[in-house]
C-alpha positions in Angstrom: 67.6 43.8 -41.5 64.9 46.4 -40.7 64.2 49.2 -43.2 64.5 52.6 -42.2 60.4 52.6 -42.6 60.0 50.0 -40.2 62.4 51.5 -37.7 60.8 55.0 -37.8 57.4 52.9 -37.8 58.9 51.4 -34.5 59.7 54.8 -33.1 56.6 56.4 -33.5 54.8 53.3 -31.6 57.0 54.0 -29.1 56.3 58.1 -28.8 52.5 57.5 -28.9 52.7 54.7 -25.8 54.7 56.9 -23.9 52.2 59.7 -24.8 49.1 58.0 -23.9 51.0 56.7 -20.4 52.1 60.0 -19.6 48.2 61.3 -20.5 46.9 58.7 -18.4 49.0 59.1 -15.3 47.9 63.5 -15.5 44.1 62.4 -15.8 44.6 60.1 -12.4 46.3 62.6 -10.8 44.0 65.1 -11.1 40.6 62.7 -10.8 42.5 62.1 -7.6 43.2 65.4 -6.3 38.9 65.7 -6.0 37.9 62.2 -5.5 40.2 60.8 -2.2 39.4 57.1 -1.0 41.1 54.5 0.7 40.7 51.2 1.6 41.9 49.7 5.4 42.5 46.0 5.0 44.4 46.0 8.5 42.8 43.1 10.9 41.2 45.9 13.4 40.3 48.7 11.1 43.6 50.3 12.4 42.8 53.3 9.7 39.0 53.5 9.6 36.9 54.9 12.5 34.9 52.3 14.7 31.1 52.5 14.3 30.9 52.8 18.1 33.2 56.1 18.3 30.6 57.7 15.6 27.0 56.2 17.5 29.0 57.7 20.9 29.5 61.0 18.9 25.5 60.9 18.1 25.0 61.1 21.8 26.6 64.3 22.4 23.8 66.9 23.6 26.2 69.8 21.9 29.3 69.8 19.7 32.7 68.8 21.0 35.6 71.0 20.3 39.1 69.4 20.2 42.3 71.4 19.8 44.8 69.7 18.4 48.2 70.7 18.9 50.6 69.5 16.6 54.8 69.1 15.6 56.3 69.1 12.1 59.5 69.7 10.2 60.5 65.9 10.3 59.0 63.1 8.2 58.0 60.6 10.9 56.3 64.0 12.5 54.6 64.6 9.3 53.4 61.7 8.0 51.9 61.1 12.0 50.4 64.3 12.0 48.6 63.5 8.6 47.3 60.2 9.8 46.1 62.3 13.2 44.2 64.3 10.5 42.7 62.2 8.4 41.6 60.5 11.8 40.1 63.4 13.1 38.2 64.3 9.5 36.9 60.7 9.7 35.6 61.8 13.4 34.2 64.8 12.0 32.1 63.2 9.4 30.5 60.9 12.0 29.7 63.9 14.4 27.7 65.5 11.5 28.1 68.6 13.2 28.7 67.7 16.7 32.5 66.7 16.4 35.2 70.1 15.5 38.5 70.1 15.7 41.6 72.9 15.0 45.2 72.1 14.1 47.3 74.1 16.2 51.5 74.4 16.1 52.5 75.7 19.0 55.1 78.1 17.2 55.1 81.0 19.2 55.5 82.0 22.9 51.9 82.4 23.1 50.5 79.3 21.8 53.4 77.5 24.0 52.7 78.8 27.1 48.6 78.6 25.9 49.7 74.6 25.2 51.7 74.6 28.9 48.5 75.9 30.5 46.2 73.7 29.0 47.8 70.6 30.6 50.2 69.6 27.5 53.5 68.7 28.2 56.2 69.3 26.0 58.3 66.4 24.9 61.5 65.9 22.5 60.9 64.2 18.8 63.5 62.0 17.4 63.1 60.5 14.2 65.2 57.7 13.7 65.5 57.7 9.4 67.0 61.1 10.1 70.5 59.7 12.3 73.5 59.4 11.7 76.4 58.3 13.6 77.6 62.0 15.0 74.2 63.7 15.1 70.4 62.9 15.5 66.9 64.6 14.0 65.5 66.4 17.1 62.5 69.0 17.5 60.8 69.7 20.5 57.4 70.9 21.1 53.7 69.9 22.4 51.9 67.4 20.9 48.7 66.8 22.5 44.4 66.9 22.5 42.8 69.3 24.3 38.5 68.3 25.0 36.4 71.0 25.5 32.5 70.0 25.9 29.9 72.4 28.1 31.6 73.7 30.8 34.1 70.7 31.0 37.8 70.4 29.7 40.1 67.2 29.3 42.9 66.4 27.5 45.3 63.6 26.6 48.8 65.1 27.5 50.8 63.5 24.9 50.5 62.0 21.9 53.1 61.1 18.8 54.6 58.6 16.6 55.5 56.5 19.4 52.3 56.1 20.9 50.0 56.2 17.3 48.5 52.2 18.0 44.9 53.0 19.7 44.8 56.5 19.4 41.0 55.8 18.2 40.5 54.2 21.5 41.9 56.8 24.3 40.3 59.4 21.9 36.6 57.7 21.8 37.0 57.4 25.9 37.9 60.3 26.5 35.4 61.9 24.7 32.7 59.5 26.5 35.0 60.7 29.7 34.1 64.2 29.2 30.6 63.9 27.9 29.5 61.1 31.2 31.5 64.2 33.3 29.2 66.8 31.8 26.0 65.5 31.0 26.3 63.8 34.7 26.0 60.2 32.9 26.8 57.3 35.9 28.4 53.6 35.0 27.6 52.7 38.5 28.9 48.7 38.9 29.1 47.0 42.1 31.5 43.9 43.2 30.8 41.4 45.5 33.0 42.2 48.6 33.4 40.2 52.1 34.1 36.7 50.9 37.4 36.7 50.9 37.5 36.9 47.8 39.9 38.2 45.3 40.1 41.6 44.8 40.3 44.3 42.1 42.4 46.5 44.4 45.4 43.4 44.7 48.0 44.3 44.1 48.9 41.0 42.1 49.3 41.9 38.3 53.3 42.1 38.4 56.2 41.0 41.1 57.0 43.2 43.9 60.9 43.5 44.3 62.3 44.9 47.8 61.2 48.0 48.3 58.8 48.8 45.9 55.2 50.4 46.6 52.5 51.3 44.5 52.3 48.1 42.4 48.8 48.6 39.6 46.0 47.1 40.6 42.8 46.3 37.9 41.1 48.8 40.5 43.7 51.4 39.7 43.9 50.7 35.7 40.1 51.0 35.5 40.3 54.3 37.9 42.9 56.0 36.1 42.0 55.3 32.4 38.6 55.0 32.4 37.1 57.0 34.8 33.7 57.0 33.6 33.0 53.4 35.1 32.4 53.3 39.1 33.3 50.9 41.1 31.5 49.9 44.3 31.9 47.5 46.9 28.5 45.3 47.5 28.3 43.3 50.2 25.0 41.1 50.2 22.4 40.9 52.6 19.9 38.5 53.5 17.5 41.7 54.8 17.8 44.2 52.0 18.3 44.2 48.2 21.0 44.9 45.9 21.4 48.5 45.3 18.9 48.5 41.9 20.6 51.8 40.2 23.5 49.2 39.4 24.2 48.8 36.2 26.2 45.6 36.8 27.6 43.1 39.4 30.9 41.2 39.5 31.7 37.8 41.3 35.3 37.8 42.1 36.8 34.6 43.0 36.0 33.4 47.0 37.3 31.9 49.6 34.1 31.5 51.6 30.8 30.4 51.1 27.7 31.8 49.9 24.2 31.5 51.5 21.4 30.8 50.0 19.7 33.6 50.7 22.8 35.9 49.6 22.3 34.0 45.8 18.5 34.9 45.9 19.4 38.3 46.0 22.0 38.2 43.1 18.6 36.3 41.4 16.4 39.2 42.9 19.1 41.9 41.2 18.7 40.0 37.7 15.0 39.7 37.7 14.3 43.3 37.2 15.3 43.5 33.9 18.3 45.3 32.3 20.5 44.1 34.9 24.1 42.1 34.4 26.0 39.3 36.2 30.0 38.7 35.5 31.2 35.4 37.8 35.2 35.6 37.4 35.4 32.3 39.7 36.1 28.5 39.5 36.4 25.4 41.7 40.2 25.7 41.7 40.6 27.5 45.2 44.1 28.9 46.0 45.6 31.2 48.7 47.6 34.0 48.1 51.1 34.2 48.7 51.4 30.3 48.8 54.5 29.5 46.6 53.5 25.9 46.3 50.2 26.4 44.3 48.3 23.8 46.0 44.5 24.3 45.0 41.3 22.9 47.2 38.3 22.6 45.0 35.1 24.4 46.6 32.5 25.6 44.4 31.5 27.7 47.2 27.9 27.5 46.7 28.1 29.8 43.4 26.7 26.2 41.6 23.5 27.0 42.9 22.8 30.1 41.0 24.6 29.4 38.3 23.1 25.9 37.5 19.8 27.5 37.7 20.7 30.3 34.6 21.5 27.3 32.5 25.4 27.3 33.1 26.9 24.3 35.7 30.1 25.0 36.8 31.8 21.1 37.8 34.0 20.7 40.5 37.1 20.1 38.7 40.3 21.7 37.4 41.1 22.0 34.0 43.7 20.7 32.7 45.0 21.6 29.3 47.8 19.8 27.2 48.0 21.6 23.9 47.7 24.8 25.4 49.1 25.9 28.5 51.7 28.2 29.5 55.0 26.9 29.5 58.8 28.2 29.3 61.8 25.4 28.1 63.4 23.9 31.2 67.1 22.3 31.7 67.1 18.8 32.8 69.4 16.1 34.0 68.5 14.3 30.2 68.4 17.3 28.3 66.4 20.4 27.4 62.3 19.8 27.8 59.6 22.3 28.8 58.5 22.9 31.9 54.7 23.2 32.0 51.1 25.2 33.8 48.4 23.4 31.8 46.3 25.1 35.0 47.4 28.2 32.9 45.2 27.3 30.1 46.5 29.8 26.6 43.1 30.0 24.6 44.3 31.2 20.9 42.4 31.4 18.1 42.5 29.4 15.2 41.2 30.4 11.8 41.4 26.7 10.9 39.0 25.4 13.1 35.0 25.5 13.1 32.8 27.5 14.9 31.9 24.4 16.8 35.5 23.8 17.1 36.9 27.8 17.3 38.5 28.3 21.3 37.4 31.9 21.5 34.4 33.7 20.1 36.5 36.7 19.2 32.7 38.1 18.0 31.8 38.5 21.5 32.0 41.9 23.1 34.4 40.6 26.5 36.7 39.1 23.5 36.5 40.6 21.0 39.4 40.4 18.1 41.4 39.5 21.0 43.6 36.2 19.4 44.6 34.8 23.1 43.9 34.7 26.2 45.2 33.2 29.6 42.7 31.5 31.9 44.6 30.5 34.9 43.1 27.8 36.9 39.8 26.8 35.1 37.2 25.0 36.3 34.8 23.3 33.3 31.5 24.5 32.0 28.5 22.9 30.8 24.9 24.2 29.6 22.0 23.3 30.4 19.6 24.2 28.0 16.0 22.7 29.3 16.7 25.1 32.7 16.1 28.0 30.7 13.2 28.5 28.2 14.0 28.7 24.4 14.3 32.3 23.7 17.1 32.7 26.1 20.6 32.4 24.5 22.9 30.0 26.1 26.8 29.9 24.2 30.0 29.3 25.0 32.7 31.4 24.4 35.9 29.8 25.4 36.8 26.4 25.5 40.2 24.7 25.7 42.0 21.7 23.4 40.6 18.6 22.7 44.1 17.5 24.4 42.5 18.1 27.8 41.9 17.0 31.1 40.5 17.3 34.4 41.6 16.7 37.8 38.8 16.0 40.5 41.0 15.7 43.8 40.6 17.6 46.9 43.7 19.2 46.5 45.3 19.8 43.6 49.8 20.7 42.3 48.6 23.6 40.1 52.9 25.1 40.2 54.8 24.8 36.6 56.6 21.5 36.5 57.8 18.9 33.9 56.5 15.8 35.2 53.1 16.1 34.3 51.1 13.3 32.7 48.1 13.7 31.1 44.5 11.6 32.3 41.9 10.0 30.3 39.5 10.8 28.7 40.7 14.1 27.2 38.5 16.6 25.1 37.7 19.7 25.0 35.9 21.5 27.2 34.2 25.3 28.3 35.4 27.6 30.4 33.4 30.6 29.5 29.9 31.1 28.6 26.7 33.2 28.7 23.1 33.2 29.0 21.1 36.3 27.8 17.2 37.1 27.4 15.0 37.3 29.3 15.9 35.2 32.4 14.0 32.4 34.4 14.8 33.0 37.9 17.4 30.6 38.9 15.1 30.0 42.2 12.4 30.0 40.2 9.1 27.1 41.6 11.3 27.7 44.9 10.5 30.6 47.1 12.2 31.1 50.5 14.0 33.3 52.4 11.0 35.6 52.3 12.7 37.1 48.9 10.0 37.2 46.0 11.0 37.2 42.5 9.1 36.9 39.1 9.6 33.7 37.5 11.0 36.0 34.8 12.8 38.8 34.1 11.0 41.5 33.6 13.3 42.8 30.4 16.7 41.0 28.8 19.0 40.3 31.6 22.5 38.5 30.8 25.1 36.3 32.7 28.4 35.6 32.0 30.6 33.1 33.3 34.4 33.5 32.9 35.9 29.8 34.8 38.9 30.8 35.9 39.7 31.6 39.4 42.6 34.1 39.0 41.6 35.6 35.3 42.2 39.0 36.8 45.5 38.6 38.1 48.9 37.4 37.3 48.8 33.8 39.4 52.7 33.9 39.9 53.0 37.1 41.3 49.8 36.2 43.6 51.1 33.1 44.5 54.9 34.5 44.3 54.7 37.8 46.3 55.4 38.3 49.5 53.0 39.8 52.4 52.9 43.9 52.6 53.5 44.7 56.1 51.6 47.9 56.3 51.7 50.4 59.1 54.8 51.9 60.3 56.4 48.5 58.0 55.6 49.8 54.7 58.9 51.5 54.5 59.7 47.7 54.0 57.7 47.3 51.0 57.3 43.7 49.9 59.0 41.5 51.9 59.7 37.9 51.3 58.1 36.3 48.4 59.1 33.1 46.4 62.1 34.1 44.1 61.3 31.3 41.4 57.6 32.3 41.0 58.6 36.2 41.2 60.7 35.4 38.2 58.1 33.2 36.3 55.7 36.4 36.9 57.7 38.7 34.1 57.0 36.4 31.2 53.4 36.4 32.5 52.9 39.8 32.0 53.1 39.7 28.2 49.4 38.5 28.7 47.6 40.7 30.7 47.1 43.8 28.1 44.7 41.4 26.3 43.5 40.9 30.3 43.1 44.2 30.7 41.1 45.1 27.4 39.2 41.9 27.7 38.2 43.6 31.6 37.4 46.8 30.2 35.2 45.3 27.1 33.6 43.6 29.9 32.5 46.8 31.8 31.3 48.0 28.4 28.9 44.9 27.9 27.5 45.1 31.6 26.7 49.0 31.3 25.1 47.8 28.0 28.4 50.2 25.4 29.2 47.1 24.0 29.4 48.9 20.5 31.8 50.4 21.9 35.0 47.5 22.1 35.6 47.9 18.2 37.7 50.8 19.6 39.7 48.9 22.2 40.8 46.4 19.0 43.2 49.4 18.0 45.2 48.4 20.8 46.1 45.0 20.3 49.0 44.6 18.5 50.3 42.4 15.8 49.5 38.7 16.4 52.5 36.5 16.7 54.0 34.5 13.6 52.3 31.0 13.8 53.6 28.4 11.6 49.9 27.1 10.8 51.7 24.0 9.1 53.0 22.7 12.1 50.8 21.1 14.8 50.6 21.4 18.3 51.9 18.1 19.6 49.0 16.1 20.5 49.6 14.8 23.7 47.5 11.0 24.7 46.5 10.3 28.4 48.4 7.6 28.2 51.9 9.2 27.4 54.8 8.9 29.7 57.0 11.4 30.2 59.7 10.1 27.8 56.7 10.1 24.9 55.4 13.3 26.1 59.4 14.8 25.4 59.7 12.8 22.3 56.8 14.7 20.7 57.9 18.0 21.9 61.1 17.7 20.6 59.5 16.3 17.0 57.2 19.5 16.8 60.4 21.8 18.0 62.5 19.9 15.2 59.5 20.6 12.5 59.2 24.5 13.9 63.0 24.7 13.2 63.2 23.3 10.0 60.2 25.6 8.5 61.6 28.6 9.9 64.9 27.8 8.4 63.0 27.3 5.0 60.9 30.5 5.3 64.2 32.3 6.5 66.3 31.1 3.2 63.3 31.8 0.5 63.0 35.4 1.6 66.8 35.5 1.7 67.4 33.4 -2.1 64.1 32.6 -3.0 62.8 35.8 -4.0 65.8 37.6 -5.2 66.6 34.2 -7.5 62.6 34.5 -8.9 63.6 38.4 -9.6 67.1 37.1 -11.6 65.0 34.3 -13.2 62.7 37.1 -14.7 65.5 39.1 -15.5 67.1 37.0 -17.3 63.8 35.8 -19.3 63.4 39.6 -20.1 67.0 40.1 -21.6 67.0 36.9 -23.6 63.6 37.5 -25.2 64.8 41.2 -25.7 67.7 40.1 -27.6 65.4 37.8 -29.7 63.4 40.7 -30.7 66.4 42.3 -31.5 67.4 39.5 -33.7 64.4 38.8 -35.4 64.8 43.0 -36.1 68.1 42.5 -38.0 67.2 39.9 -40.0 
């Protein structure tokens, strides 16, 4: 048995370790209180400012003043309105002077109405942790930013908990909002306009049902979110040159040809230097409101300018197995997948190489964007002797190595099961740039009475995304039915392919990554490509990916019955992980916790024994 020295020997180690914890603990807490840091490990910086937001805030001509009104008295309100400030401290530091902002609770009559006449709007707060089942945690009040730069005032209307993913982003634009606005800054870029072509202004990003008017538009996104960025119509002319105070153009998918002459002056455009090119086209030629999906392939003469910047676009359609979009289908022999390997689903994966990687998610137009749909793809290859050897030629993009092409005239590109895959299969491009200092695509060819240099004068870029309807949603284009217009618009939508309507919703779930890949676009042709780190706060979480699992690697020659057989092996190996993950975080990790419990107790009552001896 112990002694009484030994137990009061026992005690006293005790006292002193809880001493020097306790001691320990006060100094941290009060090293803390003057020394704050943190550390964002989230995948876009979700907590730490961009590095583009604080270079924008270095181009202010004068300080910035933002008034900040706020809501507290619940916790979800609180703990937003210290993240707001933390964010906003982190903003201030970057201005170095240039960037103020004041906290404001709109308490009182005064500072309401002074928050009502500012352009807030006031809104109701519920926090959910505070509920019960016969009464709910509500405040209202204004929670909003108020810009003030010069003689120029904006404001983002409302902001809170619910909203708190990309606040970074519509902050940094709309500070670049106001300061373009005051300092009369222009994002002047121009689209390519009577070839048929697809526009910006469609209204083909979501079904139209019945009645219903209004529909968005990328014209109208870009318009009403980002108004610093112009859009003009350019329609080419064989007499007179591209507008040069552009700061970009955009090639929209056509359905008619281009002249010669027309390409010489895109070529004339790029050869001054500074200048930008975005061709948003492929081979893979399909009409609107056609609910077949039956493609022609016509390059449309856009292989002649491009081939000459070092990027040949082939006269094919892309055809991709491993990745496509797809949605599970009900057969006459069972549940299989219906498939649009036209709708090619570029993802990345961390396991692959950079000669291997489908998306360069370091590139501004993608960047830290983890998939993308390219809908109706036509392949890409680089020719790297047609430019010289200072000018950067990558791709950007590329599908599966489970891939094919299809080189018919005419081409089923609709969402069907009895697809079969065609050798060879490998991967291929479907986006890529070139960027440097050009050779004129024309260049040792002069006509048309157009004369170029043989260079460009400064670093000019190109970019190539392959896909004929990357800025739409193809079932609504295909699915939707004709807008009567005129005295019929009463009528709204009329017609329209039900099936393809339907397919449209499930399509939407890709376009936000769309529409932030469109908008980093305009930043790299206006040359604010620092600027996309900001638009990564909007992408949300990635979806759960079962890395150990393959995508089932379809062969060209694979029937239909061994093309279901291997789908319904990976769905069978997807099922069975999920159902092991699901039961170790149910039993796993509570029994590990027991387990240690249990090690603790018996080793205590050891000690206890070995005491009493």
């Amino acid at each position: 048995m112990a002694t009484e020295d030994q137990k009061k020997k026992a005690a006293a180690q005790t006292g002193l370790y809880v001493v020097v914890i306790v001691a320990i603990l006060v100094v941290a807490n009060l090293l803390s209180a003057k020394v704050y840091s943190r550390k964002d490990v989230t995948r876009t910086e979700r907590f730490t400012l961009s590095q583009g937001s604080g270079r924008l805030l270095g181009t202010l001509k004068q300080p910035i003043q933002i008034d900040a009104y706020i809501k507290t008295g619940l916790p979800q309100l609180d703990a937003f309105v210290g993240d707001l400030t933390d964010l906003l401290k982190e903003y201030e530091a970057a201005g170095k002077g240039k960037f103020k902002f004041t906290l404001i609770e709109a308490n009182t009559d005064d500072l309401r109405s002074q928050a009502k006449e500012a352009g807030l709007q006031e809104q109701p707060f519920v926090d959910p942790s505070q509920t019960s089942e016969d009464q709910a945690a509500v405040a209202q009040g204004y929670m909003g930013l108020v810009f003030k730069y010069g003689s120029e005032k904006t404001v983002i209307p409302v902001i809170g908990p619910q909203n708190q993913d990309g606040l970074e982003f519509w902050i940094t634009n709309k500070i670049r909002e106001i300061r373009d606005k005051a300092d009369d800054i222009k994002h002047r870029i121009g689209v390519v306009t009577d070839k048929d072509e697809l526009k910006l202004s469609d209204q083909n990003l979501v079904a139209k049902q019945g009645k219903q008017q209004g529909a968005p538009s990328m014209q109208t996104i870009v318009e009403q979110n980002f108004p610093f960025y112009k859009i003009e119509e350019v329609k080419l002319s064989e007499s007179a040159p591209i507008d040069k105070e552009l700061a970009g153009l955009i090639i929209t998918q056509p359905r008619k040809d281009y002249t010669e002459n027309e390409l010489r002056r895109v070529d004339e455009f790029l050869m001054q230097g500074n200048k930008a090119l975005v061709v948003y086209a492929s081979a893979v030629t399909m009409k609107p409101q056609d609910a077949t999906m039956s493609a022609s392939l016509d390059l449309h003469g856009l292989d002649k300018l491009l081939t000459g910047y070092g990027i040949q676009m082939n006269k094919d359609a892309v055809l991709d197995f491993g990745a496509c979009f797809r949605l599970p289908a009900q057969t006459q022999s069972g549940l299989t997948w219906a498939r649009a390997p036209g709708i090619i689903h570029v993802s990345n994966d961390s396991r692959l190489s950079d000669d291997e990687k489908t998306i360069d998610q370091s590139f501004p137009p993608f960047f830290r964007l983890d998939e993308v749909a390219f809908p109706f793809a036509s392949s890409l290859k680089l020719l790297r002797e047609k430019q010289p050897a200072d000018v950067k030629l990558e791709v950007v993009a590329r599908t599966t190595p489970q891939t094919s092409v299809d080189k018919s005239e005419t081409v089923n590109m609709s969402i069907r099961t009895d697809w079969s895959p065609k050798p060879p299969q490998e991967a291929r491009a479907i986006s890529a740039y070139a960027s440097g200092k050009l050779k004129s695509a024309f260049a040792g060819t002069p006509g048309g009475g157009i004369t170029v240099p043989e260079r460009a004068a400064a670093d000019s870029r190109v970019l190539v995304i392959s896909s004929s309807l990357f800025l739409s949603n193809p079932f609504a284009y295909a699915g939707n039915g004709p807008d009567l217009g005129g005295q019929f618009a009463m009528f709204g939508n009329v017609g329209g392919d039900e099936k393809l309507l339907r397919l449209a919703q499930p399509y939407v779930g890709y376009l936000t990554n769309t529409i932030i890949s469109f908008k980093n676009t305009l930043d790299w042709l206006s040359g604010d490509s620092d600027l996309v780190a900001a638009s990564a706060k909007l992408i949300g979480d990635a979806h759960v990916v079962y890395s150990d699992v393959a995508k089932p690697k379809y062969k060209a020659e694979d029937d239909p019955a061994e093309i279901k057989r291997k789908d319904e092996e990976s769905r069978v190996l997807r099922t069975n992980l999920q159902r092991n993950v699901k039961w170790t975080l149910t039993l796993g990790i509570p029994l590990l916790f027991g387990l240690f419990g249990l090690y603790r107790w018996r080793r205590r009552e050891a000690l206890r024994a070995e005491l009493k001896v």
